[in-house]
C-alpha positions in Angstrom: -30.9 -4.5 22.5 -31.7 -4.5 19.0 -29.2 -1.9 18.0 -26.4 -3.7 20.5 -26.8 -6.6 18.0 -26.6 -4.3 14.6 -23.9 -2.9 16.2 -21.7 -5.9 17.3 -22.4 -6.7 13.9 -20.7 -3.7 12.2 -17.5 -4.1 14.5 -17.3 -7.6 13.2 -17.4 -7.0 9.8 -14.9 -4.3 9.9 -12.5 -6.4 12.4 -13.2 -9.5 9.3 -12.2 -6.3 7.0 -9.1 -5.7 9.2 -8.0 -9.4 9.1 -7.8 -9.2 5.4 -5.5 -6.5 5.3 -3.1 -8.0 7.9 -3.2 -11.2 6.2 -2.6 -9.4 2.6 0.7 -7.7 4.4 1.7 -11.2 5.6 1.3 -12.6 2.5 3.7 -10.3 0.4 5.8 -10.5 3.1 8.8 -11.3 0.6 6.9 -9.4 -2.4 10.0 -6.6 -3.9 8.6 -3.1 -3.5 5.8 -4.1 -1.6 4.4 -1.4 0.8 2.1 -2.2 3.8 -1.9 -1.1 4.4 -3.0 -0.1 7.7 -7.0 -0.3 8.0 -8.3 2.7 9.6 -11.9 2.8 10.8 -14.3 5.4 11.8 -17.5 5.2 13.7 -21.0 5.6 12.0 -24.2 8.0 11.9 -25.3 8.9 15.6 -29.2 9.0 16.6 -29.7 12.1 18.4 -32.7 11.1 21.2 -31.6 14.7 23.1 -29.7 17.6 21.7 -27.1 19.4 24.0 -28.1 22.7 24.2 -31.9 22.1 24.5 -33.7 24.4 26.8 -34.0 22.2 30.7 -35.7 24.5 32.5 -37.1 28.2 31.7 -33.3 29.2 32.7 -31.2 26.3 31.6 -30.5 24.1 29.2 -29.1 20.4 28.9 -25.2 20.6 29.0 -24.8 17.0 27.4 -27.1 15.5 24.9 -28.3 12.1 24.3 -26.5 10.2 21.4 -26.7 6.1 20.5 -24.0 5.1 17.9 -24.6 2.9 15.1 -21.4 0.9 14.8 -18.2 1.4 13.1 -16.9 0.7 9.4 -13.3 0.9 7.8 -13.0 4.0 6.2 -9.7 3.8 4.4 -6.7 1.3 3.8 -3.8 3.6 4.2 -0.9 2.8 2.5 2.5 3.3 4.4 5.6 4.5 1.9 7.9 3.7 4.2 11.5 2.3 2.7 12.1 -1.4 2.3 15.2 -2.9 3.6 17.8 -3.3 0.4 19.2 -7.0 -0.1 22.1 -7.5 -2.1 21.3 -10.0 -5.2 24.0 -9.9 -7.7 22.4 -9.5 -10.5 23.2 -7.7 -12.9 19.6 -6.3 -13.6 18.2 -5.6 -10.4 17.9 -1.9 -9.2 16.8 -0.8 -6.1 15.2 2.8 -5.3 16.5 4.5 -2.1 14.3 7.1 -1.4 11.1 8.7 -3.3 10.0 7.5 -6.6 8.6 5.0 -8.9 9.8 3.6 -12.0 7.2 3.8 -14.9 6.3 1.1 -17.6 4.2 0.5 -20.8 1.6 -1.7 -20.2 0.2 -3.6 -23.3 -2.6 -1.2 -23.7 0.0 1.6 -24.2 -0.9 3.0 -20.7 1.9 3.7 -17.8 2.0 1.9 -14.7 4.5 3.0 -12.4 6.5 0.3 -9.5 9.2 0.0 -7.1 10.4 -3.5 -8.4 13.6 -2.9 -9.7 14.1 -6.5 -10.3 13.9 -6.3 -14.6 15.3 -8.7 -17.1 16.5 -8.4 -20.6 13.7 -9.9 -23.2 15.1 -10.6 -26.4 16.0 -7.5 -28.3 18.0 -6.1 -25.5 15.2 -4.2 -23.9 14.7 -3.6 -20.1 11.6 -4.9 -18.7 9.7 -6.3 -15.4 9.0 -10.1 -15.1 6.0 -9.6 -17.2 7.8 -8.2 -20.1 6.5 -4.4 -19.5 9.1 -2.6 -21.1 11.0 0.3 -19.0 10.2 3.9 -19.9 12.6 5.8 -20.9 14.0 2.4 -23.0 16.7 1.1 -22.2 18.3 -0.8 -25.3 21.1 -3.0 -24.6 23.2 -2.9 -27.8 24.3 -6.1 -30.2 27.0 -7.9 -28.9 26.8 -6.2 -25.0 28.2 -7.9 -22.1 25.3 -8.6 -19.4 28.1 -8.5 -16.6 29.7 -5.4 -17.3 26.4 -3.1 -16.8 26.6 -0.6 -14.9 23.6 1.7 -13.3 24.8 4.7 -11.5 22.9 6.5 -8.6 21.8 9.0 -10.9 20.3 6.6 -13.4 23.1 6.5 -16.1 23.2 2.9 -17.4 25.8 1.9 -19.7 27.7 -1.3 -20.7 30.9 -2.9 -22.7 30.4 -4.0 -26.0 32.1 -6.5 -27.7 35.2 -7.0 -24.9 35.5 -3.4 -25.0 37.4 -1.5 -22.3 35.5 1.5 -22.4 31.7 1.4 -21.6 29.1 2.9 -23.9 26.0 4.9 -22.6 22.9 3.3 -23.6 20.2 4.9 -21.4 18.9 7.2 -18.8 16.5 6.1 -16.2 13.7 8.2 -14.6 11.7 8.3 -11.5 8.5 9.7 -10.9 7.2 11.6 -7.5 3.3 12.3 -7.1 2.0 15.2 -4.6 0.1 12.0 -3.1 1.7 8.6 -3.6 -0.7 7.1 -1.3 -3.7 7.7 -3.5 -1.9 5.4 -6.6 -4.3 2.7 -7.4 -2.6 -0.8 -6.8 -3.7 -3.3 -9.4 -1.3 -6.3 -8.8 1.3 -7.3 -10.7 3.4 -4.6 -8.4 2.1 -2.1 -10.2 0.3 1.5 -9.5 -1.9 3.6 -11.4 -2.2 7.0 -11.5 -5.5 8.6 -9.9 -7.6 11.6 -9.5 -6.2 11.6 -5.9 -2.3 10.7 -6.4 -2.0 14.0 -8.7 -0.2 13.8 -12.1 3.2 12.5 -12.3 6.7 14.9 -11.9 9.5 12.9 -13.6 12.9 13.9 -12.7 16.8 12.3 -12.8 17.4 9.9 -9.6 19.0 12.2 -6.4 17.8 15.4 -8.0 14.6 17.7 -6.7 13.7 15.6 -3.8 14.1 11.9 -6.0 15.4 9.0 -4.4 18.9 7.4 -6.0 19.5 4.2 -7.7 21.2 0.8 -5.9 22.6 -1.5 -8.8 22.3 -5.2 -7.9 20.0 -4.7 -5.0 16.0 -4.6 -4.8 14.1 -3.3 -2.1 11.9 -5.6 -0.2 8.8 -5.3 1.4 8.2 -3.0 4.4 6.2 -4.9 6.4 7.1 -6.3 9.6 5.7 -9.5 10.5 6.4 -9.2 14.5 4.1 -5.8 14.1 1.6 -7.6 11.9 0.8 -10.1 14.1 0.7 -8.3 17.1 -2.1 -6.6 14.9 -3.5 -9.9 14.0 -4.1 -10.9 17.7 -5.9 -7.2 18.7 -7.9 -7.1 15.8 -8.8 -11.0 16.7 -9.7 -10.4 20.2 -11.8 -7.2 18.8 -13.8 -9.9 16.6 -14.5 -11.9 19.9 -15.8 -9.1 22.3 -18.1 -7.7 19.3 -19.2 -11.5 19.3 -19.9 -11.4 22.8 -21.8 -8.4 22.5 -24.2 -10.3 20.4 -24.2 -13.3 22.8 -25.1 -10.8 25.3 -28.0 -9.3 23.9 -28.7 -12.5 22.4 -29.6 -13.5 26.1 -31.3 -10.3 27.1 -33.7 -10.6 24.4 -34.2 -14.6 25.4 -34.9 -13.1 29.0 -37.1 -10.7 28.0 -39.1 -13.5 25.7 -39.4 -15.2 29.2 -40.9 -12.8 31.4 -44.2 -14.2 31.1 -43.7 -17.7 32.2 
């Protein structure tokens, strides 16, 4: 009865576990680039009381052994890479990724972060950058005198724009993506950003629609992935999990109380 209460215990805490990552997908619901995590548990350590295997009798032995589980923990957050719906925004900055790939910046340390919020701004030398002034990397340098509503972003990543009422458009920049062998082991550290990790693999940087890299959408982002029907068909299993573990520990809450009475 003892361990039926640890136990309990250790499916509550990983169900309180589960919650947080359902209600950290609901809340970036409308976060651009945002991808979904999916707790995944696995049970714990199993006391062996009788080995399968052992010697029963002089000629036999025990075809099934004697195992108590210990509980269960969350093992991993998994995050899912599927693609965002695209929404049309009209802006003249905003660049959506359709497919694989990240866009990399320079954080302020001098370090690279890489995203999929294409939604970037013009600070005020001309430069691309995020809504935290991270500038784009390659740079992209608008010239002197360059019309905002005449840039252009092709699918392959060629970004140009018209200077000075011209009628031809001048070529100011080539955007990247960048792949990893394991996108799912990035780092998130908020902001929208990733970091690279021992287990994403280094980065492999390549023109958009060329060697397996997504293509660019001008004046679209790409929203979140999650879905909040799925989400909170989640939320409701993982809460009625929470309530039987609880009622595990009611229940041997009761035994035990039972027990204590025997005497009288």
């Amino acid at each position: 009865m003892v361990r039926s209460l640890w136990n309990a215990a250790t499916g509550m805490n990983a169900q309180q576990m589960n919650i947080d990552t359902i209600s950290n997908n609901l809340s970036n619901v409308n976060t651009t680039g945002f991808k979904q995590h999916r707790a995944e548990f696995e049970d714990l350590m199993y006391q062996n009381q009788k080995l399968a295997g052992t010697p029963a009798t002089e000629d036999t032995v025990t075809p099934v052994g004697l195992q108590m589980g210990n509980g269960s923990k969350i093992a991993a957050t998994q995050r899912i890479m599927s693609q965002g719906s695209l929404q049309a925004t009209g802006v003249d900055t905003d660049i959506a990724i359709v497919g694989d790939g990240f866009f990399r910046v320079q954080q302020y340390d001098g370090g690279w972060a890489y995203t999929r919020d294409g939604s970037f701004k013009v600070d005020m030398t001309g430069q691309l950058v995020t809504a935290n002034g991270l500038r784009v990397s390659p740079e992209i340098i608008l010239p002197e005198g360059f019309q905002l509503e005449t840039l252009t972003v092709t699918d392959d990543g060629r970004v140009s724009v018209r200077v000075n009422g011209a009628n031809e458009p001048v070529l100011v920049g080539q955007l990247e993506l960048y792949r990893f062998p394991n996108s799912v082991g990035l780092e998130n550290t908020g902001d929208n950003l990733y970091k690279v990790t021992a287990a994403s693999g280094g980065p492999i940087a390549s023109r958009p629609g060329f060697e397996g890299m997504g293509v660019l959408k001008h004046k679209f982002v790409e929203m979140s992935n999650v879905s909040v029907v799925n989400e909170m068909v989640q939320m409701i299993v993982a809460q009625r999990a929470y309530e039987f573990n609880s009622k595990a520990i009611q229940t041997s809450d009761a035994m035990l109380s039972t027990a204590v009475t025997l005497k009288r």
